[in-house]
C-alpha positions in Angstrom: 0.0 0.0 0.0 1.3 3.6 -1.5 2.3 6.2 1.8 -0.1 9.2 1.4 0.8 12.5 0.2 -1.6 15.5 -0.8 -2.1 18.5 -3.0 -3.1 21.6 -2.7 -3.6 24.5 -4.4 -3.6 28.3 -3.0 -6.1 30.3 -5.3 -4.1 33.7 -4.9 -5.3 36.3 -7.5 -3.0 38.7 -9.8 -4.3 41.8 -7.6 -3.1 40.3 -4.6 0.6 39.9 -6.0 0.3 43.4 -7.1 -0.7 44.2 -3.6 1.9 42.5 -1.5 4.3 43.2 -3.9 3.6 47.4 -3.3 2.2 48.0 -7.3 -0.8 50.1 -7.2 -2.3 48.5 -9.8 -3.7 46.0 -7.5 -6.2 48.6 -6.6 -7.9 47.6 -9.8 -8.5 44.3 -8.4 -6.8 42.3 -12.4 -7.8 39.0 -12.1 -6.2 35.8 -14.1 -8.8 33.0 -12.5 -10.7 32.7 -16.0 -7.6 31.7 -17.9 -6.0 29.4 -14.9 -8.5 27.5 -13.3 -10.2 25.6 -16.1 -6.4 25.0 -17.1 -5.4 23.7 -13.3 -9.0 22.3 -13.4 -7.9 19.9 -16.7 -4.5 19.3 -15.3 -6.4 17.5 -12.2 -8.9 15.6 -14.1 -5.8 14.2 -16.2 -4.1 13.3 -13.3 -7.4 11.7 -11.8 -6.6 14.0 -8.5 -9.3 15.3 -5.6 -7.1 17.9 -4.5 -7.7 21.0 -1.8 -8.2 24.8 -3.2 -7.5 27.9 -0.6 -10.0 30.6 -1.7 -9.5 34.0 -1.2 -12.8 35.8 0.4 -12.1 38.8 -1.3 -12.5 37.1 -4.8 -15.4 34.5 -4.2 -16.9 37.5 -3.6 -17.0 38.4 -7.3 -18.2 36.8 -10.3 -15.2 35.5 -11.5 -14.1 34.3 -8.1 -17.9 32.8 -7.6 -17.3 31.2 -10.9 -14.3 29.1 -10.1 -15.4 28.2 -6.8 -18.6 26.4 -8.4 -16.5 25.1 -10.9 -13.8 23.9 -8.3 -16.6 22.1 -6.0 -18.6 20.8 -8.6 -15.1 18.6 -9.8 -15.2 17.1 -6.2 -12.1 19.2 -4.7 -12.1 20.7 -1.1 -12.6 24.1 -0.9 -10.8 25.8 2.6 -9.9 29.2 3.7 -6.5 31.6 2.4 -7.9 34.5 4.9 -10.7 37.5 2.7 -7.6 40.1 1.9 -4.7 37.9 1.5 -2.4 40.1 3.7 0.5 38.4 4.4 1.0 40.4 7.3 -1.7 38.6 9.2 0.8 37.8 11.8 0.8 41.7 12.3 -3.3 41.8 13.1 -4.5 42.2 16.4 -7.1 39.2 17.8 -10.3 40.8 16.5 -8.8 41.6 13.1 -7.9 38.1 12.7 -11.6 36.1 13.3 -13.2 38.8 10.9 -10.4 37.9 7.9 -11.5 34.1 9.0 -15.0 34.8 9.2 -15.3 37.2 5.9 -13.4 34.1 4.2 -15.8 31.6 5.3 -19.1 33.8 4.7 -17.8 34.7 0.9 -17.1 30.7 0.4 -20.6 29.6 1.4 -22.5 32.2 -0.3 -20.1 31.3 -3.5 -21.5 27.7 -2.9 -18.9 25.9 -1.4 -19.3 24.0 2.2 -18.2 25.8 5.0 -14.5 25.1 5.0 -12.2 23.0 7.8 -9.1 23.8 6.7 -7.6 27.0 6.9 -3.7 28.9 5.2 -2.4 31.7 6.4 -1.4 34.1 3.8 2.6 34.0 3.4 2.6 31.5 5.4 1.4 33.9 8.2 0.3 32.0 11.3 -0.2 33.2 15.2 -1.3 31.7 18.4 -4.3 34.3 18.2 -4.8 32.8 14.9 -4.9 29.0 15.8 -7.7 30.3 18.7 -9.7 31.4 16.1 -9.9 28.4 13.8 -10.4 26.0 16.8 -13.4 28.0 18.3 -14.7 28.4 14.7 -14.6 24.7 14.7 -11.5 24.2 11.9 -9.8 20.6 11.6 -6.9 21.9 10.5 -4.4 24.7 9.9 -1.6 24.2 6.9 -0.3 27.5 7.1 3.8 26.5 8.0 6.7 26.0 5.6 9.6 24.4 7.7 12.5 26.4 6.0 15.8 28.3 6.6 14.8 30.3 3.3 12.4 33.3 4.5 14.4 35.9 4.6 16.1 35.4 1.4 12.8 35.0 -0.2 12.1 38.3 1.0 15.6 39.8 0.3 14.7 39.1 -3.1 11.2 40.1 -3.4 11.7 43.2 -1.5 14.3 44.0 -3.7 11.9 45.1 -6.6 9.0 45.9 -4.5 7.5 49.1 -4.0 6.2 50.2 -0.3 4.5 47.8 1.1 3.0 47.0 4.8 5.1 44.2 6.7 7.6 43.9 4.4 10.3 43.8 7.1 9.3 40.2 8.2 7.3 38.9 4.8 8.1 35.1 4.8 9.4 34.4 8.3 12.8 34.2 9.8 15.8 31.4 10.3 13.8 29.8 13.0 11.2 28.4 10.2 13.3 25.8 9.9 13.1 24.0 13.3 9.1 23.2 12.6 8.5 19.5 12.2 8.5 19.0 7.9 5.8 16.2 8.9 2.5 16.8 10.5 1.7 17.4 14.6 -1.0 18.6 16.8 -0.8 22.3 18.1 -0.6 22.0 22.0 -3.5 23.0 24.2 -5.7 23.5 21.0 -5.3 20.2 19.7 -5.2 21.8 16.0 -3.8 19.3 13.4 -1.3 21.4 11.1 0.2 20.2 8.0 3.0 22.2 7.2 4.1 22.5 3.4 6.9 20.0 2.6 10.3 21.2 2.4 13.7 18.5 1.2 14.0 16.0 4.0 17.0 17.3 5.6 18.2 20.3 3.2 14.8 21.5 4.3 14.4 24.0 0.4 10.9 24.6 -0.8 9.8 22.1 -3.5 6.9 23.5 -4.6 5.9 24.8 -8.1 7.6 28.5 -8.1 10.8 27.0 -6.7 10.9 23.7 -9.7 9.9 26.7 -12.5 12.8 28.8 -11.1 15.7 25.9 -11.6 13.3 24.8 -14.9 13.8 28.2 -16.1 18.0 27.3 -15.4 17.6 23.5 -16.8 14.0 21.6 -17.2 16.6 18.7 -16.3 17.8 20.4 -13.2 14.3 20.7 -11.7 13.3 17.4 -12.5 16.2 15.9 -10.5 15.4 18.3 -8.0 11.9 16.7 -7.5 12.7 13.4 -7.9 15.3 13.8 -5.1 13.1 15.5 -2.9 10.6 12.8 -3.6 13.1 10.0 -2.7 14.0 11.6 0.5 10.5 11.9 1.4 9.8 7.8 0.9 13.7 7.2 2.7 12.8 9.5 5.9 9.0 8.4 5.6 7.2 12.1 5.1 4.3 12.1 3.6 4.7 15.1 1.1 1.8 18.2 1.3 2.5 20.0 -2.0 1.9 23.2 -2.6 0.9 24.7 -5.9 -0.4 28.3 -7.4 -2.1 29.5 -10.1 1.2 30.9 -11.4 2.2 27.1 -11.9 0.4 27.4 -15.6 0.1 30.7 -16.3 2.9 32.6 -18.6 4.1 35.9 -18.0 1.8 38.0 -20.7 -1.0 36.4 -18.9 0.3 37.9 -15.5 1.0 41.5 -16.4 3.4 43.0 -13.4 4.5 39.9 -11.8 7.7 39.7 -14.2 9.5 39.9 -10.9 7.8 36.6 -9.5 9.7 33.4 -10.0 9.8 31.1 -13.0 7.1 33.9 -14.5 9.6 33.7 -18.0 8.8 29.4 -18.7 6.0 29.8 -21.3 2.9 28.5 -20.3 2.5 25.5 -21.9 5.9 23.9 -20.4 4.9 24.9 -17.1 1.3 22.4 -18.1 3.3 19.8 -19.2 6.1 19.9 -16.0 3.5 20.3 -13.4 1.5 16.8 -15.2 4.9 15.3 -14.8 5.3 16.3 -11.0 1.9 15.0 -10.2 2.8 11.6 -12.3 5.6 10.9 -9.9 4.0 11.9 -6.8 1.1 9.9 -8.1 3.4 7.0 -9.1 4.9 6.4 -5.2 2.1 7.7 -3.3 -1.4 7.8 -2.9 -2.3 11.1 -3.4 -5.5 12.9 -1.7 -6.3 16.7 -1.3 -5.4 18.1 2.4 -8.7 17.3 4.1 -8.4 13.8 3.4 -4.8 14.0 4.1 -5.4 15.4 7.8 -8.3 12.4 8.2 -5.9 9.8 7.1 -3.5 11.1 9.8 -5.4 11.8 12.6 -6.1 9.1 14.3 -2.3 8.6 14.3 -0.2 9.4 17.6 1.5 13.3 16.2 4.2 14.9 18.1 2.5 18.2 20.1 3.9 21.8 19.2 3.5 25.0 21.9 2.0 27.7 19.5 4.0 30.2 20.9 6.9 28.7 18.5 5.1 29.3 15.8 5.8 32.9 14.2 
């Protein structure tokens, strides 16, 4: 019997780039859901994969955002909450700011038509103790807002680099101490909160998710396929079962995402970013059994996890 793994898929709209990234031509609220989610939508049905999609509030909240949340459900995937703005400075929100960001979220997902979510991702991979308070009392499964990484600030180096002004910049992405999380799921202490964090390289602990492979494919298509493969055969050798992470940016060229040239792997044209993220769910298909992060957290949680204080969590 396969180990499981799961993917998932963070819905996070061209205006919100724009945002975070300090261009004012977010205000405009651009959108590219109509051209990538029947494409992500296909890639799925070839792969014959239920996965999980974060929703923004703030987009199922219009018609396009409506749109592919319908379309998203009726294909059988999870829906779960990305926060309503997307801030990635959520970590920066006082208590009551934080439940209305969840709350908004969940309100503009049901109206859309989706089932009040479970799951919830911190923007940025923003998450709090006031945070993990919230989705417990709201009645959440789980929280899969952690990547276990060293790689934060340099991540943020670089996209503060070209950014103009922007709120929280000064800690986008984390710190150092990202990397001492557990790479394999655990129970928040006190709250009893499953998280799954988003898999990182057994032991080198680098991101391995889509941006990251288009950013070495954009080097040597070769280069990020051995960098997958690797990551996948230390996941079976140190027995973690992989959560990938994937965007909408994962299919989309860089004339279909105006002002996000900055963004990685945005210059691999669109239809080699298709064809290598079909190959990266082949091979996670091929040695694992591969869910969408709901069912991942059910599979796991009748398991004994290691306990984590939520103070550590920043």
């Amino acid at each position: 019997m396969k180990p499981v793994a799961s993917v998932s898929l963070d819905l996070d709209n061209l205006w919100a780039y724009l945002r975070t990234h300090g261009d004012p031509r977010w205000e405009s609220r651009p959108s590219f859901l109509p051209s990538a989610v029947p494409r992500l939508l296909d890639v799925f049905g070839e792969q014959r994969l239920t996965t999980t999609v974060f929703v923004v509030g703030a987009d199922a909240e219009r018609d396009d955002g409506a749109e592919a949340v319908a379309s998203i459900t009726a294909a059988g995937h999870e829906i779960a909450n990305h926060s309503f703005w997307h801030q990635p400075w959520l970590h920066r929100f006082s208590d009551e700011e934080v439940e209305k960001e969840v709350m908004r979220a969940e309100e503009a997902i049901m109206a859309a038509g989706a089932p009040r979510p479970v799951g919830f991702r911190g923007p940025g991979y923003s998450v709090t103790s006031a945070l993990l308070d919230v989705l417990q009392r709201r009645g959440y499964r789980y929280d899969a807002s952690v990547l276990p990484t060293w790689i934060g600030p340099l991540a943020r180096a670089y996209h503060n680099r070209s950014a103009g002004s922007t709120d929280g910049g000064e800690d986008l992405f984390g710190g150092f101490g990202k990397v001492r999380a557990p790479n394999t799921a655990y129970r928040w202490r006190d709250n009893g909160l499953v998280e799954l964090p988003v898999t990182t390289m057994p032991l080198l602990r680098v991101p391995i998710h889509g941006a990251y492979l288009l950013q070495l494919h954009q080097i040597s298509p070769r280069l990020a396929r051995g960098y997958f493969r690797t990551a996948l055969r230390l996941c079976l050798a140190r027995k973690v079962s992989p959560s990938l992470l994937l965007h909408p940016t994962d299919v989309l060229s860089g004339a279909e995402a105006p002002g996000m040239e900055f963004f990685p792997g945005m210059a691999v044209p669109g239809a080699q970013k298709v064809e290598l993220l079909g190959w990266v769910l082949s091979l996670l298909r091929e040695h694992f059994d591969v869910v969408g992060t709901g069912a991942h957290v059910e599979r796991i949680a009748g398991s004994p996890l290691r306990e984590r204080d939520p103070v550590a969590c920043g």
